[in-house]
C-alpha positions as a Markdown table, in Angstrom:
| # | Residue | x | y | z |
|---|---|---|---|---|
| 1 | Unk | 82.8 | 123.9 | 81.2 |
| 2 | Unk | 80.8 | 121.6 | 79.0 |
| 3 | Unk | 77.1 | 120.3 | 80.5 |
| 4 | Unk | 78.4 | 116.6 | 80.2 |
| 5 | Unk | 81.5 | 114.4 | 79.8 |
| 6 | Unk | 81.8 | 111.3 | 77.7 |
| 7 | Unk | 84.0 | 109.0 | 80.5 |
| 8 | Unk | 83.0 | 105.6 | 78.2 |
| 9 | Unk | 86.8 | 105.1 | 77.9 |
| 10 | Unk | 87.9 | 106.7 | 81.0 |
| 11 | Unk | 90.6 | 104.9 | 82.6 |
| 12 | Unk | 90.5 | 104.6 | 86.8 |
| 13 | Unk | 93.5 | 104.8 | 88.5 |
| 14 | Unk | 95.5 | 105.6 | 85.1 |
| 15 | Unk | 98.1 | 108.0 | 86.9 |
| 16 | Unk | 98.3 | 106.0 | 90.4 |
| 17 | Unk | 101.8 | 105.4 | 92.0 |
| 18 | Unk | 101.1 | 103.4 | 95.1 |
| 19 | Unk | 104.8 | 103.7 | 95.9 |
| 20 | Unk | 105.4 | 107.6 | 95.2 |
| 21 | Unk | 106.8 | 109.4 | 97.7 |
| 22 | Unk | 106.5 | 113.1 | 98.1 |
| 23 | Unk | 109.6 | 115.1 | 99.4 |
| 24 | Unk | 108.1 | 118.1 | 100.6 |
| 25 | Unk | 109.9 | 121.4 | 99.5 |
| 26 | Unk | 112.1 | 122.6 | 102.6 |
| 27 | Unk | 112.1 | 127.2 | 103.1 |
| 28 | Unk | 115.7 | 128.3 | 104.0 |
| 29 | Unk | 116.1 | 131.7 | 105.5 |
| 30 | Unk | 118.1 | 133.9 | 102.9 |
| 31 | Unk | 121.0 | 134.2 | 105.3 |
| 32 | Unk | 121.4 | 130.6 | 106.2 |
| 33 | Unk | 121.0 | 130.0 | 101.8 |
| 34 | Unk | 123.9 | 132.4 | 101.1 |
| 35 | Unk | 126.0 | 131.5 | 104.3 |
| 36 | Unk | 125.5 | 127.6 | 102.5 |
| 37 | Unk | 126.0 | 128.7 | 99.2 |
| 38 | Unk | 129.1 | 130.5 | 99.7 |
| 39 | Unk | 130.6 | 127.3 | 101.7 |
| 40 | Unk | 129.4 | 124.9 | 99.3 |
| 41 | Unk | 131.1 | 127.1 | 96.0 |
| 42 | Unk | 134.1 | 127.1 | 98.2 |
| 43 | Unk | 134.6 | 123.5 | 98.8 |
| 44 | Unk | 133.4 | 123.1 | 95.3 |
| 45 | Unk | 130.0 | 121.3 | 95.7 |
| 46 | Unk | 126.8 | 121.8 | 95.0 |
| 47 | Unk | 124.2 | 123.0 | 97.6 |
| 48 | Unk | 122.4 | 120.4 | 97.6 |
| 49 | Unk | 125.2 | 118.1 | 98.5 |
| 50 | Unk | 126.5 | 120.4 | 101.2 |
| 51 | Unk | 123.2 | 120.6 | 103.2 |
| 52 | Unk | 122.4 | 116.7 | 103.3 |
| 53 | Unk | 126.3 | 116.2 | 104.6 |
| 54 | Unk | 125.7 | 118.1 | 107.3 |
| 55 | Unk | 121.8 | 117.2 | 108.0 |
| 56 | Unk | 123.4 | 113.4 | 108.3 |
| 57 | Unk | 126.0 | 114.5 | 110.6 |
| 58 | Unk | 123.9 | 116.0 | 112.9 |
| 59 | Unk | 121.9 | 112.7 | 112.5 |
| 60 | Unk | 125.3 | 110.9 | 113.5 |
| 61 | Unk | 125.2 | 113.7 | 116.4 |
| 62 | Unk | 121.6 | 112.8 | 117.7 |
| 63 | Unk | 121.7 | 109.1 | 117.3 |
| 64 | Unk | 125.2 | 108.9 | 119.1 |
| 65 | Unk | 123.5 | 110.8 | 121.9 |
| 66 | Unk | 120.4 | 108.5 | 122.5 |
């Protein structure tokens, strides 16, 4: 590490998003990932796909139940 840094032409805020929002990375257990998996290849979908159509009919699920 160098004694001093030259910031004269330092920029603040340079890489800033105000408006980023962070998904937060979600841990399957290895059963429930190749239980998924295996559903999803069947139906011919990706993953991804098959996890938030369920996770919004649960959703349906909870709301209708309020």
């Amino acid at each position: 590490m160098k004694d001093e840094y030259d910031l004269a032409n330092a920029v603040r805020g340079k890489f800033h998003k105000p408006n980023l929002r962070l998904i937060p990375p979600v841990r399957l257990d290895p059963e429930v990932v190749d239980f998924l998996a295996s559903r999803a290849e069947a139906r011919g979908i990706t993953l991804n796909a098959l996890v938030n159509q369920l996770l919004k009919k649960d959703i349906e699920l909870i709301e209708a139940a309020r």
